[in-house]
C-alpha positions in Angstrom: 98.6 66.4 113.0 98.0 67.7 116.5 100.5 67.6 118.9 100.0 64.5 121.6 98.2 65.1 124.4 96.7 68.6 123.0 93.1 69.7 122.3 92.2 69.0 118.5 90.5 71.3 116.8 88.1 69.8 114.1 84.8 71.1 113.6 83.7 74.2 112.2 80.3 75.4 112.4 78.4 77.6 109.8 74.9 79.2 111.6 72.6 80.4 108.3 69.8 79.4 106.4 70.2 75.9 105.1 70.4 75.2 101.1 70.6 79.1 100.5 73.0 81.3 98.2 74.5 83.0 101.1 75.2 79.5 103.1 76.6 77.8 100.2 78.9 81.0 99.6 79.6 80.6 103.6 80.6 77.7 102.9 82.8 77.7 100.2 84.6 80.5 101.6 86.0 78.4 104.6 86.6 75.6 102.5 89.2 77.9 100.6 90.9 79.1 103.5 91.1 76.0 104.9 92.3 75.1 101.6 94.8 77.8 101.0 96.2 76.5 104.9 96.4 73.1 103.7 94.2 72.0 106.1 91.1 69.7 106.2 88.5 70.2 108.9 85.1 68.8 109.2 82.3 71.8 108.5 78.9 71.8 109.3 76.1 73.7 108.5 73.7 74.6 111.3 70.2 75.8 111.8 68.7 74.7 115.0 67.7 77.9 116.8 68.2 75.7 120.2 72.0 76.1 119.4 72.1 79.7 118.2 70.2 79.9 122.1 73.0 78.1 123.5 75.7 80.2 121.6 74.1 84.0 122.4 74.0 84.2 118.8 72.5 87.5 117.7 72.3 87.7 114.5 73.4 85.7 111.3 75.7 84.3 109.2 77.9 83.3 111.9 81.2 81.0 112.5 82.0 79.0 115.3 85.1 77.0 116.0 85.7 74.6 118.6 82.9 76.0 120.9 83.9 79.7 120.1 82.0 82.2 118.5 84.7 83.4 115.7 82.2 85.9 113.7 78.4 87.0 113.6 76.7 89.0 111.5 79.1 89.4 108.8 80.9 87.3 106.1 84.2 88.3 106.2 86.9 88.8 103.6 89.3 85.4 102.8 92.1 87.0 104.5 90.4 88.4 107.4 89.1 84.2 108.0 92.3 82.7 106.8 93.9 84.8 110.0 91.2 83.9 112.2 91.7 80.0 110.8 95.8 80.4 111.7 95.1 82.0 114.9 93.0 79.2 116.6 95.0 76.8 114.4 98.1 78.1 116.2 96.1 77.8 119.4 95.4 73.8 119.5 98.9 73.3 118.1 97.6 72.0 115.0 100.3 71.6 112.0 99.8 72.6 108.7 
């Protein structure tokens, strides 16, 4: 639960290539490091190019929390996203 009065943090968006290998990986990459931070977060897969516009996205796969690009161009390892999932975690005073 989020602290009262505090920004929650609750979507997570995946820019890719819908119903690919590489999306569905993506995907079930977060899902374990949301998992392994006991943690459930809505996650979306997105491919409109007027929102990749509207992020500066340059390249692909890329992960965006909250309205923040988090990473772009690269997958990252499960340790490397489980710290980036803490941090911004820590951020909107989310407990876990």
């Amino acid at each position: 639960m989020a602290a009262i009065n505090t920004p929650i943090m609750n979507v997570i968006q995946l820019f890719g290539i819908s119903e690919t290998k590489d999306i569905n990986d993506w995907f079930s990459l977060v899902d374990e490091a949301l998992h392994e931070l006991e943690v459930e977060l809505d996650i979306q897969i997105v491919n409109d190019v007027q929102l990749f516009v509207y992020y500066n996205l340059s390249g692909i796969p890329a992960l965006v929390i909250n309205e923040e690009v988090v990473f772009q161009k690269e997958v990252p390892t499960l340790e490397a996203l489980t710290l980036a999932l803490k941090e911004r975690l820590d951020e909107f005073d989310v407990v876990y």
